[in-house]
Structure formats: structure tokens, C-alpha cells
PDB file of N, CA, C and O in Angstrom:
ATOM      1  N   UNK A   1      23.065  26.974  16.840  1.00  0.00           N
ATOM      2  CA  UNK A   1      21.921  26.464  17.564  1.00  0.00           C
ATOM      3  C   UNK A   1      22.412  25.745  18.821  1.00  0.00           C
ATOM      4  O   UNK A   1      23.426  25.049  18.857  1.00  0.00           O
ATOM      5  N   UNK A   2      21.560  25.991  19.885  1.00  0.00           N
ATOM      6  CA  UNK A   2      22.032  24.896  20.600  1.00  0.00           C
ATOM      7  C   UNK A   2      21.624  23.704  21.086  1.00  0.00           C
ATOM      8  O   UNK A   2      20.806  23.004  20.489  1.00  0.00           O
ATOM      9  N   UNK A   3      22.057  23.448  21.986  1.00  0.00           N
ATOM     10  CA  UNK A   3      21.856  21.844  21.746  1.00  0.00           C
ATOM     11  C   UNK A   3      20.247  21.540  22.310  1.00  0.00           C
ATOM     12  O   UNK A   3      19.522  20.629  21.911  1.00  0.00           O
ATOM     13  N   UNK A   4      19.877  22.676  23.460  1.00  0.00           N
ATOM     14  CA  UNK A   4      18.076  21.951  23.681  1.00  0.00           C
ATOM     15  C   UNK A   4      17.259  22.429  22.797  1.00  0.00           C
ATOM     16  O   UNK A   4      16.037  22.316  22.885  1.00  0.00           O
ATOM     17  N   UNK A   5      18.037  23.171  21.602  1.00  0.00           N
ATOM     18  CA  UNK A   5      17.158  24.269  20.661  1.00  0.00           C
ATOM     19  C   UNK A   5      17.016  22.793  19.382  1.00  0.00           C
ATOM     20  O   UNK A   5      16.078  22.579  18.615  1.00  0.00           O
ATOM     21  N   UNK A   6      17.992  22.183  19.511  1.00  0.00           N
ATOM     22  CA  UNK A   6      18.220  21.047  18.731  1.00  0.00           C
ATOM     23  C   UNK A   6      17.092  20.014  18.486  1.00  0.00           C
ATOM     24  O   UNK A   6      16.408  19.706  17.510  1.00  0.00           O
ATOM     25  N   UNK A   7      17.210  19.458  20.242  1.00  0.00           N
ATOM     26  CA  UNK A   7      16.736  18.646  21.164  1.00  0.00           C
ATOM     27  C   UNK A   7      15.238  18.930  21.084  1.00  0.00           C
ATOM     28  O   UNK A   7      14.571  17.903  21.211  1.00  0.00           O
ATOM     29  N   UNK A   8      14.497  20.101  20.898  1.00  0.00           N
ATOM     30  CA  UNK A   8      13.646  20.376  21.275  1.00  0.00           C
ATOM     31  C   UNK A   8      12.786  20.549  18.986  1.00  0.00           C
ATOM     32  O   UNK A   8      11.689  20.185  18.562  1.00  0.00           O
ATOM     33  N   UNK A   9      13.494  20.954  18.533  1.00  0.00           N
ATOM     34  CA  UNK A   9      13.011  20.754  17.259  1.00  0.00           C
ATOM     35  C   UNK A   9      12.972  19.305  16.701  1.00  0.00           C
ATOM     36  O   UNK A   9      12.130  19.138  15.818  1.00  0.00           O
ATOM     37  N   UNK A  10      13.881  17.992  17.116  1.00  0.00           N
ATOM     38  CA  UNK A  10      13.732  17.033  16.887  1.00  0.00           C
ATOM     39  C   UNK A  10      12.741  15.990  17.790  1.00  0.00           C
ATOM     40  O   UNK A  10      12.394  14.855  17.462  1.00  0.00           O
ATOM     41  N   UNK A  11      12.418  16.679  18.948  1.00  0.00           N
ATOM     42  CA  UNK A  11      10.743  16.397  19.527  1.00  0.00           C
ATOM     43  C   UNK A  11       9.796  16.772  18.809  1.00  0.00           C
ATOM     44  O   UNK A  11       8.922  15.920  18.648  1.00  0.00           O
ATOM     45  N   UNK A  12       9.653  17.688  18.340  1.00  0.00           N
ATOM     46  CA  UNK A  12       8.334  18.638  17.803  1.00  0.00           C
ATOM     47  C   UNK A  12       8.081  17.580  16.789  1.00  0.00           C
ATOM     48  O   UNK A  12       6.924  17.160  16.753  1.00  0.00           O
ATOM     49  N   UNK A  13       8.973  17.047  15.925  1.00  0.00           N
ATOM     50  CA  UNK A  13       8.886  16.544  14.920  1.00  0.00           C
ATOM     51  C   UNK A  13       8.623  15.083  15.140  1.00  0.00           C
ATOM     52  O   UNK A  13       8.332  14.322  14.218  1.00  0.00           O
ATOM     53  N   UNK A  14       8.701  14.833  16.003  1.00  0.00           N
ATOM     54  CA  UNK A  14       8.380  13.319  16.675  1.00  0.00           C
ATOM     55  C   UNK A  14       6.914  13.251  17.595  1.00  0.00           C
ATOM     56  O   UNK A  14       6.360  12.182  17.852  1.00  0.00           O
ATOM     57  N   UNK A  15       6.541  14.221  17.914  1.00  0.00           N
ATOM     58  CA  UNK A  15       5.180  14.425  18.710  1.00  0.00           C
ATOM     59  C   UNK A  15       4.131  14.004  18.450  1.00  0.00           C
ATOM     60  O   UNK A  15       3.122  13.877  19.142  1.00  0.00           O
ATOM     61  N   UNK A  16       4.425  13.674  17.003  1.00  0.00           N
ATOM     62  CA  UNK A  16       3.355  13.282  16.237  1.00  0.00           C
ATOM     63  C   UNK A  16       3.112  11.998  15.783  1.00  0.00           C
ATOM     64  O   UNK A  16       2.378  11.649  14.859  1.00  0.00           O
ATOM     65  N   UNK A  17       4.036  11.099  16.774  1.00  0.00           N
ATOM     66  CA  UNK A  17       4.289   9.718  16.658  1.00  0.00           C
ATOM     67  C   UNK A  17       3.385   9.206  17.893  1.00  0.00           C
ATOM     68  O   UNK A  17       2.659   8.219  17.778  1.00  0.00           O
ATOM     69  N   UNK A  18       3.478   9.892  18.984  1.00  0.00           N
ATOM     70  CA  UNK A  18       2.782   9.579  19.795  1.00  0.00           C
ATOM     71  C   UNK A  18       1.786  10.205  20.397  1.00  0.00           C
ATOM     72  O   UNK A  18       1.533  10.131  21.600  1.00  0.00           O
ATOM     73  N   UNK A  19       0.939  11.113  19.228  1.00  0.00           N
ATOM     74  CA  UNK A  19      -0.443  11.408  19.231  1.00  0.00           C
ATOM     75  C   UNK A  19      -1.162  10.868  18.239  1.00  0.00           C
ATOM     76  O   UNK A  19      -1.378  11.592  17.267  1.00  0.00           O
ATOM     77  N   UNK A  20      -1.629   9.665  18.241  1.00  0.00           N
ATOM     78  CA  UNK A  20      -1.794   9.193  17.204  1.00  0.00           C
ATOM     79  C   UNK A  20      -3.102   9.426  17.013  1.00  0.00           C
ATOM     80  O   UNK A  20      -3.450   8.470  16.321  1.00  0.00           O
ATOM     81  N   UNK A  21      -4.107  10.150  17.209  1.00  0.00           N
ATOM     82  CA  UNK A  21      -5.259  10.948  16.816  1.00  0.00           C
ATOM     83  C   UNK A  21      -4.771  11.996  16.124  1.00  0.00           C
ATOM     84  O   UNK A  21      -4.674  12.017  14.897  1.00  0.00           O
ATOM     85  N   UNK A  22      -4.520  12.697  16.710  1.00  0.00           N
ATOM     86  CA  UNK A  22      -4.346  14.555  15.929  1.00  0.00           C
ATOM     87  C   UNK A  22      -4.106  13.480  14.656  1.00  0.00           C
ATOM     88  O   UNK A  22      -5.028  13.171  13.902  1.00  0.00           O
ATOM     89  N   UNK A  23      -2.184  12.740  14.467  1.00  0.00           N
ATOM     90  CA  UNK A  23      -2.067  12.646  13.215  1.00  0.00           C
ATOM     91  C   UNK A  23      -3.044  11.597  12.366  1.00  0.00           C
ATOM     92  O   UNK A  23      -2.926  11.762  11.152  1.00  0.00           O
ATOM     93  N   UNK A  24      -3.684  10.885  12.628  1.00  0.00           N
ATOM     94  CA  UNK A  24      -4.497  10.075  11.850  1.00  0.00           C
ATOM     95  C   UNK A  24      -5.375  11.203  11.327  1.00  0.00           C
ATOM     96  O   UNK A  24      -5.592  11.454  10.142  1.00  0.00           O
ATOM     97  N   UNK A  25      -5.825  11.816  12.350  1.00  0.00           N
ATOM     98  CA  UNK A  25      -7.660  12.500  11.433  1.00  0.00           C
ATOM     99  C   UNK A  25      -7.036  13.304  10.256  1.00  0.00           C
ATOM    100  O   UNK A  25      -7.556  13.215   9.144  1.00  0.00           O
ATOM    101  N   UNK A  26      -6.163  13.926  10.418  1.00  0.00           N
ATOM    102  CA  UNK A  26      -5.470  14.070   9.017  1.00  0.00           C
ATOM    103  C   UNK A  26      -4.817  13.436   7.729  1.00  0.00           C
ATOM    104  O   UNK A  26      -4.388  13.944   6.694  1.00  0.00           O
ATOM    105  N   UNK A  27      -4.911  12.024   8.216  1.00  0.00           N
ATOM    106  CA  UNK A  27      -3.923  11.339   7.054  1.00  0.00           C
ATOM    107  C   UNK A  27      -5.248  10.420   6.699  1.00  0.00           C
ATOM    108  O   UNK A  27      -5.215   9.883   5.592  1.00  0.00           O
ATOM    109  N   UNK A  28      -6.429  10.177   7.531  1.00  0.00           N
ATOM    110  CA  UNK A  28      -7.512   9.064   7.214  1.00  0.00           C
ATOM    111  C   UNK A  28      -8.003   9.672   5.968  1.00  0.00           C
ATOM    112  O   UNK A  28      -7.880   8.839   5.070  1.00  0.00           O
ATOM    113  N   UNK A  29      -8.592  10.951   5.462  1.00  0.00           N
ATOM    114  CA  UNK A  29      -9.430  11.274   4.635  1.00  0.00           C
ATOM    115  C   UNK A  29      -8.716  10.883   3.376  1.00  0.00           C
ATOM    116  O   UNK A  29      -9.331  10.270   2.503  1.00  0.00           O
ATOM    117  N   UNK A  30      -6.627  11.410   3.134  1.00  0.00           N
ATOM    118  CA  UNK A  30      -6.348  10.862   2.317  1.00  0.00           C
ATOM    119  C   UNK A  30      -5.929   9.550   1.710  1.00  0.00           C
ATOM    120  O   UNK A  30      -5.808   9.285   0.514  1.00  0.00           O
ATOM    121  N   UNK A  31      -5.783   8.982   2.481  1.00  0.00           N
ATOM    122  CA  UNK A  31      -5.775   7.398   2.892  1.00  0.00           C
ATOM    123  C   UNK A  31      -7.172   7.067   1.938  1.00  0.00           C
ATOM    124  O   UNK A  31      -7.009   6.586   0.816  1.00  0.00           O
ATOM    125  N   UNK A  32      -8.366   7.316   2.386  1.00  0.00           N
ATOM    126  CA  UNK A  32      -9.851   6.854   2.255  1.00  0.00           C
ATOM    127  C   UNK A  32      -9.570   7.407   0.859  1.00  0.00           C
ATOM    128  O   UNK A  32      -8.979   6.610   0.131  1.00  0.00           O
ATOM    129  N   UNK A  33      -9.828   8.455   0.386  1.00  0.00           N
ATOM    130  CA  UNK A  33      -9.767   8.718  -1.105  1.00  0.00           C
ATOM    131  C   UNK A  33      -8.859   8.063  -1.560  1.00  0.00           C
ATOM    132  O   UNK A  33      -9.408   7.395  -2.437  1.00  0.00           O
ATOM    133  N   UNK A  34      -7.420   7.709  -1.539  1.00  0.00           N
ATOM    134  CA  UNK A  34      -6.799   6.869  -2.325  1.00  0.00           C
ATOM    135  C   UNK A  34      -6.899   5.169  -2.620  1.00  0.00           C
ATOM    136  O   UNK A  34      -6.529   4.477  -3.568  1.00  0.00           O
ATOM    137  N   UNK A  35      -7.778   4.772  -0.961  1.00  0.00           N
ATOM    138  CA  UNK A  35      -8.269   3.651  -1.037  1.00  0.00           C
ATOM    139  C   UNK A  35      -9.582   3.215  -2.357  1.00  0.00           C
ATOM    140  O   UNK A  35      -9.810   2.185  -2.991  1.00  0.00           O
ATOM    141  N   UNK A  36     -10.176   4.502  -2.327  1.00  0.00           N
ATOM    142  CA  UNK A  36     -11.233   4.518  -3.407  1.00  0.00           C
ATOM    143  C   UNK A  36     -10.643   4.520  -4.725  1.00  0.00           C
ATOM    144  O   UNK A  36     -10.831   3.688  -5.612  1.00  0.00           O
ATOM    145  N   UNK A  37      -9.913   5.542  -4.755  1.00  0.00           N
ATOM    146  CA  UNK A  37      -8.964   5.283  -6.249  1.00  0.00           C
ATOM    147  C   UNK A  37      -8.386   4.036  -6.393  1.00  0.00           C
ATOM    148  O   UNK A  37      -8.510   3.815  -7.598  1.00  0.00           O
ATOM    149  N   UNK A  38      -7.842   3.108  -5.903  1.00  0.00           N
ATOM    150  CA  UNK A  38      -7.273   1.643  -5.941  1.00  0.00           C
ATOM    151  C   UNK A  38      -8.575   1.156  -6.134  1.00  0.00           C
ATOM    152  O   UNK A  38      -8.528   0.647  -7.254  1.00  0.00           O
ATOM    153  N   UNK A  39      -9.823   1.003  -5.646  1.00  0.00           N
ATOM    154  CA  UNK A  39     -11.147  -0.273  -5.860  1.00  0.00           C
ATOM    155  C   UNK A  39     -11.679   0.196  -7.542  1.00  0.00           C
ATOM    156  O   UNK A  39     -12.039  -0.547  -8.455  1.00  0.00           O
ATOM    157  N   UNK A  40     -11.560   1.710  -7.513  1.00  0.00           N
ATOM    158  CA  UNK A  40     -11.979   1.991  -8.813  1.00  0.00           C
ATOM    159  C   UNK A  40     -10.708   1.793  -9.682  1.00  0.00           C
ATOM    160  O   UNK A  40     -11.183   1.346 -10.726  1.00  0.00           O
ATOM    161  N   UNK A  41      -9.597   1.855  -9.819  1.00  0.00           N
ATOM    162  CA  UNK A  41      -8.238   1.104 -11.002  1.00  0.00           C
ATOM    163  C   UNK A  41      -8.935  -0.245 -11.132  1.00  0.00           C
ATOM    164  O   UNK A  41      -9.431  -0.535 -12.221  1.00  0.00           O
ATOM    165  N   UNK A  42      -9.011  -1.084 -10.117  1.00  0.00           N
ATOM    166  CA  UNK A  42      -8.487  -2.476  -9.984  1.00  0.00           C
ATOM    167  C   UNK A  42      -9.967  -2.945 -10.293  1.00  0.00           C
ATOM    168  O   UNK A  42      -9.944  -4.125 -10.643  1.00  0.00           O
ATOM    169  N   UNK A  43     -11.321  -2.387 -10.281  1.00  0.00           N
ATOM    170  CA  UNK A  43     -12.709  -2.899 -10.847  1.00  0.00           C
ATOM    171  C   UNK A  43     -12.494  -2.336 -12.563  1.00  0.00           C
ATOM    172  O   UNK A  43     -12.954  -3.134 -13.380  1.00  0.00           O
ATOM    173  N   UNK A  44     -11.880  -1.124 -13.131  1.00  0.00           N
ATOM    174  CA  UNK A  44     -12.037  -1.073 -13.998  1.00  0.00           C
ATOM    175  C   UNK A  44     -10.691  -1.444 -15.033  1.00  0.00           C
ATOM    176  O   UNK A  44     -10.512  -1.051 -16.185  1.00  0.00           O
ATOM    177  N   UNK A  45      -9.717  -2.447 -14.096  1.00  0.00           N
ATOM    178  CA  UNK A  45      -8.640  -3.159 -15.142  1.00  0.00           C
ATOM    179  C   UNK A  45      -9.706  -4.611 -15.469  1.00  0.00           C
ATOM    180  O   UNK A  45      -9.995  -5.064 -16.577  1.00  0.00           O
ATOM    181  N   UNK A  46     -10.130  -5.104 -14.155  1.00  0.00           N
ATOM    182  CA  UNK A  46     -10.897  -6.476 -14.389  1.00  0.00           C
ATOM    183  C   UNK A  46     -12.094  -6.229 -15.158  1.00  0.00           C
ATOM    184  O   UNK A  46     -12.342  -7.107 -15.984  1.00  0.00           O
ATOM    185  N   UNK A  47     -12.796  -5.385 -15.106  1.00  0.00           N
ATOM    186  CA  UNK A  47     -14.228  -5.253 -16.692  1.00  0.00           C
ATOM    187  C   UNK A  47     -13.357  -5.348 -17.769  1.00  0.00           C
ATOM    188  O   UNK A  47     -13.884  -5.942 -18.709  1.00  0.00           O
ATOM    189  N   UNK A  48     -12.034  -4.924 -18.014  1.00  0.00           N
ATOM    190  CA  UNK A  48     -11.434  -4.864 -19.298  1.00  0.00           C
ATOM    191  C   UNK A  48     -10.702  -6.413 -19.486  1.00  0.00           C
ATOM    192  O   UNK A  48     -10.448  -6.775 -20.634  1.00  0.00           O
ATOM    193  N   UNK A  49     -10.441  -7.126 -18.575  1.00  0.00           N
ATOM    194  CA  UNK A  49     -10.038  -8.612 -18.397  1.00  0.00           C
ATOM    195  C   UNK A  49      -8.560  -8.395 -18.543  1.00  0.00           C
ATOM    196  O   UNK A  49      -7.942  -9.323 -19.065  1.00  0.00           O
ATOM    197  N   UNK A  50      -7.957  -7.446 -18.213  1.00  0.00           N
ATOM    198  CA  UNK A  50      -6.818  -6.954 -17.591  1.00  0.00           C
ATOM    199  C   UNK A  50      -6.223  -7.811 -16.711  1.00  0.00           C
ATOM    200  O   UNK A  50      -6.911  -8.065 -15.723  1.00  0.00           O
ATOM    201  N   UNK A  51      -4.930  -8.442 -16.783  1.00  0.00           N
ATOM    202  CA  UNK A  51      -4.703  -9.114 -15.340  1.00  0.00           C
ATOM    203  C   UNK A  51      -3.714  -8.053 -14.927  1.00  0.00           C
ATOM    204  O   UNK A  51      -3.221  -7.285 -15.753  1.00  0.00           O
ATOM    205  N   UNK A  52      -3.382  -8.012 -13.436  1.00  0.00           N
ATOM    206  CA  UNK A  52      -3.329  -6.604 -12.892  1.00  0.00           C
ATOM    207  C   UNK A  52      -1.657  -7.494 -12.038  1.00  0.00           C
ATOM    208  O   UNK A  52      -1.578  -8.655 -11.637  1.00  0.00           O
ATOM    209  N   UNK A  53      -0.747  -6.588 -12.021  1.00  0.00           N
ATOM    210  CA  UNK A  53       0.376  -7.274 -11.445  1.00  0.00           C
ATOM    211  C   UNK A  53       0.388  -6.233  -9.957  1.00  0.00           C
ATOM    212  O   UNK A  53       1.011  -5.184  -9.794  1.00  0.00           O
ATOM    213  N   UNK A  54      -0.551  -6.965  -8.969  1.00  0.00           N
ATOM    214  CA  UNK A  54      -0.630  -6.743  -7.582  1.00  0.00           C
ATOM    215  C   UNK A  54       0.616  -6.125  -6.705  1.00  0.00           C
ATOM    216  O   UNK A  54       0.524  -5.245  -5.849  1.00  0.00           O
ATOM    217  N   UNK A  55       2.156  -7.011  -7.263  1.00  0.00           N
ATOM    218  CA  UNK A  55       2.827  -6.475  -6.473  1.00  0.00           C
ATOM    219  C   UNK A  55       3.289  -4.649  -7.065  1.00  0.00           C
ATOM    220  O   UNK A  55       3.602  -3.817  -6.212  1.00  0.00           O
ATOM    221  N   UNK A  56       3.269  -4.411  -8.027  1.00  0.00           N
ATOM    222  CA  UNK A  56       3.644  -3.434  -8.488  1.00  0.00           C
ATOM    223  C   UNK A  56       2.374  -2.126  -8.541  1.00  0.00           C
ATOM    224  O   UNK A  56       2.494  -0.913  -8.370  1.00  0.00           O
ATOM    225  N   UNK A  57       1.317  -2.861  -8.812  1.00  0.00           N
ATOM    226  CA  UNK A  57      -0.084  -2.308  -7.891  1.00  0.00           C
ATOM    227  C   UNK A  57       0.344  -1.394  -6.905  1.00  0.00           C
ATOM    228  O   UNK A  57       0.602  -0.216  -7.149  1.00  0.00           O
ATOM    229  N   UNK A  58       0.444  -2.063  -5.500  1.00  0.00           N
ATOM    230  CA  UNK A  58       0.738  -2.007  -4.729  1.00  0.00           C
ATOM    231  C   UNK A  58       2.244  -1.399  -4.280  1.00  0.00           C
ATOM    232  O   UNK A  58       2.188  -0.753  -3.234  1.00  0.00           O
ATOM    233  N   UNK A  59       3.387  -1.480  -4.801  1.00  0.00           N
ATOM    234  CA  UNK A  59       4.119  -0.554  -4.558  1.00  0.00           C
ATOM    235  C   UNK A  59       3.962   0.827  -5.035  1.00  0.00           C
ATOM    236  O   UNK A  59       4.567   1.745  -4.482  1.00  0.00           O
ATOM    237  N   UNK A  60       3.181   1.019  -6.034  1.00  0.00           N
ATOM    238  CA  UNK A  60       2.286   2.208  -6.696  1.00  0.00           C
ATOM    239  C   UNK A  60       2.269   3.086  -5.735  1.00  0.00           C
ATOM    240  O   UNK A  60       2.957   4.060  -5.429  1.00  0.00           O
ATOM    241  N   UNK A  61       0.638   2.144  -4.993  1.00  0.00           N
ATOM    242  CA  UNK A  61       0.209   2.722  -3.992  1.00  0.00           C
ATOM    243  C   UNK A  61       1.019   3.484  -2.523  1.00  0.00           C
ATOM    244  O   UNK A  61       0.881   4.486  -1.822  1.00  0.00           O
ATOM    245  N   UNK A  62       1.833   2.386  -2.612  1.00  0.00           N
ATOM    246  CA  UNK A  62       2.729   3.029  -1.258  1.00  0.00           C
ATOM    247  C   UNK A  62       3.487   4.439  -1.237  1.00  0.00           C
ATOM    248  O   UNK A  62       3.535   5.392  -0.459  1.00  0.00           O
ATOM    249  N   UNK A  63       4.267   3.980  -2.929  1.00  0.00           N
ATOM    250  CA  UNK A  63       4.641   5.689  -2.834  1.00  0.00           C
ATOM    251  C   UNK A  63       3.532   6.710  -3.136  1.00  0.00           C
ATOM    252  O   UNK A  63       3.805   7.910  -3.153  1.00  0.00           O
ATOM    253  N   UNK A  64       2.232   6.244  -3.385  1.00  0.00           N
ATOM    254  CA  UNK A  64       1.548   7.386  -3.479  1.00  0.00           C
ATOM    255  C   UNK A  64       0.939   7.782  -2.312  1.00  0.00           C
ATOM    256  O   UNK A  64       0.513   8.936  -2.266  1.00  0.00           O
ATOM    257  N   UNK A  65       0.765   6.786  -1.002  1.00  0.00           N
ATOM    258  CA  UNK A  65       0.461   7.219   0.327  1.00  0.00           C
ATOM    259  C   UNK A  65       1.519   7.829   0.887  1.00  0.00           C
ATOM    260  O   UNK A  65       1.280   8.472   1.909  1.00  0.00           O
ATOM    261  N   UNK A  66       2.953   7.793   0.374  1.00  0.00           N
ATOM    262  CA  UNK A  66       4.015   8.641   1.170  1.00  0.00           C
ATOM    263  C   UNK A  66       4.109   9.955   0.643  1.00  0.00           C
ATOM    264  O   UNK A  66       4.890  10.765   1.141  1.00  0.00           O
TER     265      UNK A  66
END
């Protein structure tokens, strides 16, 4: 390969850092559904009087948004 063939695949892949429309309207819908899945866990640990360990909650969540 050469080097602007390089240069030019490690842009493509970065393009999307600084269009930050295109990539949001794609990542909002799953974002929004997983946000809904977290209000519905965390309303139906507290009806059960569940205490809920937030930080681990929450790292949950992160790898499940990545």
C-alpha cells in the first residue's frame, strides 16, 4: 500500500469525527432505545426495593453503548 493510500483510509475513518450530524442521526436512535432500557431496569429494580449499585449500572451501560 502506499503511503496516501494509507493516509487516505485513515481519513475516511476519521471523517466521521468531524461530521457530527451524519454520525449522530445514526447513533441517537440507539442511544434513545438504550436510554429507555436503563429508566425501565432502574424503575423496575426500585418497585422491587432493590438497591441498584449505580456505578456498575452504569459501566453496564457504557459497554453496551460501545
Amino acid at each position: 500500500m502506499i503511503a496516501t493510500d494509507d493516509w487516505r483510509a485513515q481519513r475516511n475513518h476519521l471523517n466521521e469525527a468531524f461530521l457530527p450530524l451524519a454520525s449522530l442521526s445514526r447513533i441517537m436512535p440507539v442511544s434513545l432505545a438504550r436510554a429507555k432500557h436503563c429508566a425501565e431496569r432502574l424503575e423496575r429494580e426500585s418497585a422491587n426495593g432493590n438497591p441498584v449499585d449505580m456505578s456498575d449500572f452504569f459501566l453496564h451501560e457504557t459497554m453496551a453503548q460501545f
